[in-house]
NUNUSE-74647 format. One record per residue: residue in one letter; x, y, z of N, C-alpha, C in turn; residue number from 1. Coordinates in steps of 0.2 Angstrom, whole numbers, plus 5000, padded with zeros to 4 digits. Example, Ala and Ser with C-alpha at 12.3 -4.5 7.8 and 13.67 -1.06 7.14 Angstrom:
<nodes>
aa = a&n_u = 5066&n_v = 4972&n_w = 5039&ca_u = 5062&ca_v = 4978&ca_w = 5039&c_u = 5066&c_v = 4984&c_w = 5039&i = 1 $
aa = s&n_u = 5064&n_v = 4989&n_w = 5035&ca_u = 5068&ca_v = 4995&ca_w = 5036&c_u = 5064&c_v = 5000&c_w = 5039&i = 2 $
</nodes>
This chain:
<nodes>
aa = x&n_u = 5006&n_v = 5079&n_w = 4964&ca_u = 5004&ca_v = 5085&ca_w = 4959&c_u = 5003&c_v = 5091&c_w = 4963&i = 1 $
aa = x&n_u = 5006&n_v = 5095&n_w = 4963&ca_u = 5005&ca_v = 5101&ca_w = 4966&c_u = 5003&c_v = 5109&c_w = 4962&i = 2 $
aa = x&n_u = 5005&n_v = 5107&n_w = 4955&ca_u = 5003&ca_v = 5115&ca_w = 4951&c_u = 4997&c_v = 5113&c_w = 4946&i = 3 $
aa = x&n_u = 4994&n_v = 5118&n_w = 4945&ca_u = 4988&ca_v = 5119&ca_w = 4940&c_u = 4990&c_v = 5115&c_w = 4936&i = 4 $
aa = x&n_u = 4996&n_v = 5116&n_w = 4932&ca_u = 4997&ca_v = 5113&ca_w = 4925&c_u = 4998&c_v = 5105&c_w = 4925&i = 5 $
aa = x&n_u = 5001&n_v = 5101&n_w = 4931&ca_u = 5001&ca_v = 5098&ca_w = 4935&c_u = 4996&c_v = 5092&c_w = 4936&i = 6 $
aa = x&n_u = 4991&n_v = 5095&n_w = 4936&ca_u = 4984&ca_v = 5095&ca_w = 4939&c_u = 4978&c_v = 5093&c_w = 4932&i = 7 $
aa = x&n_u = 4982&n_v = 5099&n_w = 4926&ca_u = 4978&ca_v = 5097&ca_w = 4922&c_u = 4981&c_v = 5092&c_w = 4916&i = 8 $
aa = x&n_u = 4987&n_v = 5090&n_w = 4917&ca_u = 4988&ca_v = 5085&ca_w = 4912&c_u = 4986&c_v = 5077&c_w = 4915&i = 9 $
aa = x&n_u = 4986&n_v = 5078&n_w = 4924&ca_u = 4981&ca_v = 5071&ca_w = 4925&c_u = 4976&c_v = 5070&c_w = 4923&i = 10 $
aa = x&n_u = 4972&n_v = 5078&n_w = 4923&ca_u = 4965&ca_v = 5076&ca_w = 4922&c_u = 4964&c_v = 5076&c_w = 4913&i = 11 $
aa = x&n_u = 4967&n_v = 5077&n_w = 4912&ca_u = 4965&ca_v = 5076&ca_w = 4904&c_u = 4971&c_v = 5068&c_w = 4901&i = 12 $
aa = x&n_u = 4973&n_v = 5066&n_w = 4904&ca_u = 4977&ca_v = 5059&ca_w = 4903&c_u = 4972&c_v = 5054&c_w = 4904&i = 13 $
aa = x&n_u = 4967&n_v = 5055&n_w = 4913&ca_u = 4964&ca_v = 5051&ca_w = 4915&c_u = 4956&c_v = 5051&c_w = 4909&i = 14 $
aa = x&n_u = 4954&n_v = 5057&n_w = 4905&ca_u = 4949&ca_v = 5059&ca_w = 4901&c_u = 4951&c_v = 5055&c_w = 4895&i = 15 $
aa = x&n_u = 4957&n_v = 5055&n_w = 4893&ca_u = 4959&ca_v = 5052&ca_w = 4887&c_u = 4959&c_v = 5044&c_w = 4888&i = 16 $
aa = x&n_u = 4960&n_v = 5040&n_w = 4894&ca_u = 4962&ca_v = 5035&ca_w = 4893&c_u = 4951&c_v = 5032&c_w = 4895&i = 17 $
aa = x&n_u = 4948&n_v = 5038&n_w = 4898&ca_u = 4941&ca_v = 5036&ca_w = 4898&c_u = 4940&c_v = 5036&c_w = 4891&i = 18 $
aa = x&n_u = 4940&n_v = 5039&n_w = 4888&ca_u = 4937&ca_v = 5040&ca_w = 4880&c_u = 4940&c_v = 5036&c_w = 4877&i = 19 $
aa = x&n_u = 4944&n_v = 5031&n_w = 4879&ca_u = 4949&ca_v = 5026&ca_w = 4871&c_u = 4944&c_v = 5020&c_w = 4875&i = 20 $
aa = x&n_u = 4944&n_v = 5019&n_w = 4882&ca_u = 4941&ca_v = 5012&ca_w = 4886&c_u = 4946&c_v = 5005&c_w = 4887&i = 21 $
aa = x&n_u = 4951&n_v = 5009&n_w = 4883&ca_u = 4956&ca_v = 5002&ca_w = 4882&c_u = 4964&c_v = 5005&c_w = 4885&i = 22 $
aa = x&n_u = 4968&n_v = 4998&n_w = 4886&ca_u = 4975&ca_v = 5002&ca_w = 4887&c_u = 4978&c_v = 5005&c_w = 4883&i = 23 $
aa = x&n_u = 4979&n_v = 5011&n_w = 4884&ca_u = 4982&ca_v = 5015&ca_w = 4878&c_u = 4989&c_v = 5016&c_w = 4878&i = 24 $
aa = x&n_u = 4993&n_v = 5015&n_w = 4873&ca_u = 5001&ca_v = 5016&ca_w = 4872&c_u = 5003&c_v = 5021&c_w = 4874&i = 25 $
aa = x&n_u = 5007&n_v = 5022&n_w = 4878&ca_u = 5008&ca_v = 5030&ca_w = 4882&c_u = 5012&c_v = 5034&c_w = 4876&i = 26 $
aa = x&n_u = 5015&n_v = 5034&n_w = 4870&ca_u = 5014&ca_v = 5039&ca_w = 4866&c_u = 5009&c_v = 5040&c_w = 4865&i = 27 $
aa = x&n_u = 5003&n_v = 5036&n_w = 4863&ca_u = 4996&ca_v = 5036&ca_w = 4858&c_u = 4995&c_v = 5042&c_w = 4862&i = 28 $
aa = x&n_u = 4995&n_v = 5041&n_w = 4871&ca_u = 4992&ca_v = 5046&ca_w = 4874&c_u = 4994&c_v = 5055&c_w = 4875&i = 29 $
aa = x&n_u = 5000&n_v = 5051&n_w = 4875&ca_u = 5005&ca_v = 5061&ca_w = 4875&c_u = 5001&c_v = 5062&c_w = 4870&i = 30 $
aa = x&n_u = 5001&n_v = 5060&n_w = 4862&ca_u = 4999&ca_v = 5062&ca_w = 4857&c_u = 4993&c_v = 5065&c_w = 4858&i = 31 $
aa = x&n_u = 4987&n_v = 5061&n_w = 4861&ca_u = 4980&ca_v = 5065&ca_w = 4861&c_u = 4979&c_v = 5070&c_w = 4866&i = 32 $
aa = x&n_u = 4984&n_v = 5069&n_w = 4871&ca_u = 4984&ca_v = 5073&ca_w = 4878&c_u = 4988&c_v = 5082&c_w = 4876&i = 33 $
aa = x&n_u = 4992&n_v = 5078&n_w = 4872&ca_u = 4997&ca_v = 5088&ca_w = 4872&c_u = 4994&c_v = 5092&c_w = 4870&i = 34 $
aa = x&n_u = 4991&n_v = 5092&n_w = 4864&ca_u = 4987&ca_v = 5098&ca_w = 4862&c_u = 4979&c_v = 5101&c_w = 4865&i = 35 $
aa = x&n_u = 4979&n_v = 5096&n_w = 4871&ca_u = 4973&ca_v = 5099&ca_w = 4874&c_u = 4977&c_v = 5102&c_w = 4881&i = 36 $
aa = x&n_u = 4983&n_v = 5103&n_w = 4882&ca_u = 4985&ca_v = 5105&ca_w = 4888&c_u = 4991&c_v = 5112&c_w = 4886&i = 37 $
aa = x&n_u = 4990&n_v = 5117&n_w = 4890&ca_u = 4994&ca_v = 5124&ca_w = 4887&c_u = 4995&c_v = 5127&c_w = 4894&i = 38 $
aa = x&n_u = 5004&n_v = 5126&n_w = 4893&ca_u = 5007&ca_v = 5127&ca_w = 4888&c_u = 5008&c_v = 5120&c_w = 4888&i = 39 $
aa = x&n_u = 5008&n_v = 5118&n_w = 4882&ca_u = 5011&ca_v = 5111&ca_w = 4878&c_u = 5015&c_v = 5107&c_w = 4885&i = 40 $
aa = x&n_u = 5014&n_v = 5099&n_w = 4887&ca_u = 5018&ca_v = 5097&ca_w = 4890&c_u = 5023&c_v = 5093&c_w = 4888&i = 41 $
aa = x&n_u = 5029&n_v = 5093&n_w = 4892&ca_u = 5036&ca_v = 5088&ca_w = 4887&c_u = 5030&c_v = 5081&c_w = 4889&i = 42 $
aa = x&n_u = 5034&n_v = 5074&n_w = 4885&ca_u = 5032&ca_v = 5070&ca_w = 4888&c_u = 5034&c_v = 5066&c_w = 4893&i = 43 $
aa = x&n_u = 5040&n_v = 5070&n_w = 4896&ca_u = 5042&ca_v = 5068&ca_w = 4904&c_u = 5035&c_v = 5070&c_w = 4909&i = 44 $
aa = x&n_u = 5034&n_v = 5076&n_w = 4907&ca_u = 5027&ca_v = 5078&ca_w = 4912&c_u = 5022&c_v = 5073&c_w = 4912&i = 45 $
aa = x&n_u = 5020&n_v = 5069&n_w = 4908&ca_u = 5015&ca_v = 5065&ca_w = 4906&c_u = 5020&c_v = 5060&c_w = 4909&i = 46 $
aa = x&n_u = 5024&n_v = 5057&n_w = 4908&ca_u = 5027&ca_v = 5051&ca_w = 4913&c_u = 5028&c_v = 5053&c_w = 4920&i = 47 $
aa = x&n_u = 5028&n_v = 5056&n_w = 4921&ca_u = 5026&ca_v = 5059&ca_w = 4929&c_u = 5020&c_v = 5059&c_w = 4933&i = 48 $
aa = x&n_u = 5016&n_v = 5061&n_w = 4928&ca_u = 5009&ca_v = 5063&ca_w = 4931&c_u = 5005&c_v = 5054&c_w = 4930&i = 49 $
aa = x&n_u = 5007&n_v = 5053&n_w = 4926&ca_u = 5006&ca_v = 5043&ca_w = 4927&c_u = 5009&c_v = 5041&c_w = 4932&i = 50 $
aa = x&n_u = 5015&n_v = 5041&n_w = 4934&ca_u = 5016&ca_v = 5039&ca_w = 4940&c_u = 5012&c_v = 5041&c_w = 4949&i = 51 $
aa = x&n_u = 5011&n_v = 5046&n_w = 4945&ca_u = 5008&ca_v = 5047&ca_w = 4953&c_u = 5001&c_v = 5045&c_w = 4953&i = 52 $
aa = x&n_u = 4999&n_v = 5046&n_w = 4946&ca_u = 4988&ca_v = 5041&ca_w = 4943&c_u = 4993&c_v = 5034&c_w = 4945&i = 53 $
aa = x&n_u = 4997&n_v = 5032&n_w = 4946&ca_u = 4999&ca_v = 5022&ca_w = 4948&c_u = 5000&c_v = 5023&c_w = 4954&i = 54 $
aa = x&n_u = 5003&n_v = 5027&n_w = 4958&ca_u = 5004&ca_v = 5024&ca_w = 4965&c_u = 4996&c_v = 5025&c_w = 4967&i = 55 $
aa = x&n_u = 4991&n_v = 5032&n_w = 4965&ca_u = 4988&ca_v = 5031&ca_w = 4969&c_u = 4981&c_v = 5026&c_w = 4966&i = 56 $
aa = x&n_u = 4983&n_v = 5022&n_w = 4963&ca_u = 4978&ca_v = 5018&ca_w = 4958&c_u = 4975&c_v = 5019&c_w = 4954&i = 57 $
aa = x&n_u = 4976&n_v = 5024&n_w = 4953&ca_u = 4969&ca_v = 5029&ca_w = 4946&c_u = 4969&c_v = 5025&c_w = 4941&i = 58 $
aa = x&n_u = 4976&n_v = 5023&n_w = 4939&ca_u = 4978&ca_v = 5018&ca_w = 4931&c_u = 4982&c_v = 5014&c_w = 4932&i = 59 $
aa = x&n_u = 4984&n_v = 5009&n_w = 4926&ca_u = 4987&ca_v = 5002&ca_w = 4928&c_u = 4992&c_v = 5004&c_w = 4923&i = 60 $
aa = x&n_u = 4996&n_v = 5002&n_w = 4923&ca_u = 5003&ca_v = 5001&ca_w = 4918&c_u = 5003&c_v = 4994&c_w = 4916&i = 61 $
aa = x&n_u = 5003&n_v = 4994&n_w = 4909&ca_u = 5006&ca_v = 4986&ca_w = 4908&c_u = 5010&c_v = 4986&c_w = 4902&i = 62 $
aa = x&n_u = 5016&n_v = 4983&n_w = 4902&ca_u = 5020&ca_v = 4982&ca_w = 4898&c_u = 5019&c_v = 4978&c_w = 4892&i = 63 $
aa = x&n_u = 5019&n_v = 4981&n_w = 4885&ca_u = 5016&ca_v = 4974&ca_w = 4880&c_u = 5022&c_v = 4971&c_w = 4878&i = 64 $
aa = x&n_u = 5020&n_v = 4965&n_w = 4874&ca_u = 5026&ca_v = 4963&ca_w = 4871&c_u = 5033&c_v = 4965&c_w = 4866&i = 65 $
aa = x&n_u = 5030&n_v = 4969&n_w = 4865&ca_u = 5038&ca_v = 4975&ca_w = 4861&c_u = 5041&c_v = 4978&c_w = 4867&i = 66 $
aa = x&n_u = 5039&n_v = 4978&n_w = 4874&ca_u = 5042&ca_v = 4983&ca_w = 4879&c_u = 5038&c_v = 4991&c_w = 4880&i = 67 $
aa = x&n_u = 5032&n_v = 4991&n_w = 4873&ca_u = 5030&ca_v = 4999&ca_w = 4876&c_u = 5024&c_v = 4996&c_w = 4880&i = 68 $
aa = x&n_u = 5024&n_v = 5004&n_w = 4886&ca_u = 5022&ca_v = 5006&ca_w = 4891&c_u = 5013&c_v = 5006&c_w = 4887&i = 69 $
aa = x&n_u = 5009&n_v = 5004&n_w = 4891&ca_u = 5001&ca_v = 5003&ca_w = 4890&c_u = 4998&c_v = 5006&c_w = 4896&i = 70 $
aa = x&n_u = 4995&n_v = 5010&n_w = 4896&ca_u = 4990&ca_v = 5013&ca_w = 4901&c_u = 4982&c_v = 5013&c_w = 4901&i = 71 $
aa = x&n_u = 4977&n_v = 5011&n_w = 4907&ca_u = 4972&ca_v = 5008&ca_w = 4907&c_u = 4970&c_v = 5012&c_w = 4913&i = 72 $
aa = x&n_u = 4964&n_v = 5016&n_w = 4915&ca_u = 4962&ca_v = 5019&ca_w = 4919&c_u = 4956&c_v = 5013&c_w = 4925&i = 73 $
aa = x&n_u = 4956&n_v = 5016&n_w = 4930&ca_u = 4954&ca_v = 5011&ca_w = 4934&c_u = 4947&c_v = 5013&c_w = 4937&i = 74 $
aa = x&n_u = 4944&n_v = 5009&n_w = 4941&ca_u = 4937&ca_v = 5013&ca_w = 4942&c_u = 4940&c_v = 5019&c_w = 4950&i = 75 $
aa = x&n_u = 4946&n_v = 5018&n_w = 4953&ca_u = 4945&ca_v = 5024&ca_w = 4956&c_u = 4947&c_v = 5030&c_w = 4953&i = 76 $
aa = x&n_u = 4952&n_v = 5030&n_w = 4946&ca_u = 4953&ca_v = 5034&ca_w = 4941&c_u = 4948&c_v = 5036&c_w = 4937&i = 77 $
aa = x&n_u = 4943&n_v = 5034&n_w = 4937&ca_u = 4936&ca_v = 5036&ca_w = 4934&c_u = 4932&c_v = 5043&c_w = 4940&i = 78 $
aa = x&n_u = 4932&n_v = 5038&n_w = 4946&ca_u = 4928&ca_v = 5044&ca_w = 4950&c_u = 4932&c_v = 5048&c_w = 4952&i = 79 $
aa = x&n_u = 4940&n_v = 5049&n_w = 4950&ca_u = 4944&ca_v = 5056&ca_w = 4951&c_u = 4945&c_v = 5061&c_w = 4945&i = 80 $
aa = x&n_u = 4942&n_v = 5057&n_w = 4941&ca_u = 4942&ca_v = 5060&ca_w = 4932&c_u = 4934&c_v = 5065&c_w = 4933&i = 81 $
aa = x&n_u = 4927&n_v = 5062&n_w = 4936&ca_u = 4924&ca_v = 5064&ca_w = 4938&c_u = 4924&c_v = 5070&c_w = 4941&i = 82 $
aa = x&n_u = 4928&n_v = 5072&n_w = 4946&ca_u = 4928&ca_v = 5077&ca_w = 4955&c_u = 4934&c_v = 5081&c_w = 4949&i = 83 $
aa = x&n_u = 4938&n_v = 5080&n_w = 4945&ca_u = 4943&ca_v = 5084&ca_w = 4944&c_u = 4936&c_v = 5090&c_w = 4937&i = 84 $
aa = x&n_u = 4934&n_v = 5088&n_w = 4936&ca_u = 4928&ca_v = 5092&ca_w = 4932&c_u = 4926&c_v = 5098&c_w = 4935&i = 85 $
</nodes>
């Protein structure tokens, strides 16, 4: 993540999957995420900015039984969710 904009659909991805406490369906999340990030993100930018909250462990991916994508933040995703404030 290198741009502002970048930087703020992590930090409000990682705020959203704090505030649900539970794995959230990665539409449920674009859905609560877009409207708080301007300009509007596609949802490829939220699938990107997840992968990089995965490799570096902030959130966990899991697949449910239909095949959609479920997102859960982690406790180092908590104290990066924190420092990004």
């Amino acid at each position: 993540m290198t741009t502002d904009h970048e930087r703020t659909i992590l930090r409000e991805a990682l705020t959203v999957l704090h505030d649900v406490g539970l794995p959230h369906v990665e539409w449920m999340l674009y859905a609560a995420l877009a409207p708080r990030v301007v300009p509007r993100p596609a949802l490829s930018d939220l699938q990107e900015a997840l992968q990089v909250a995965e490799k570096n462990q902030w959130v966990i991916g899991i697949t449910g039984k239909l095949g959609e994508k479920k997102w859960a933040i982690t406790d180092a995703g908590e104290a990066v969710r924190r420092e990004f404030k």
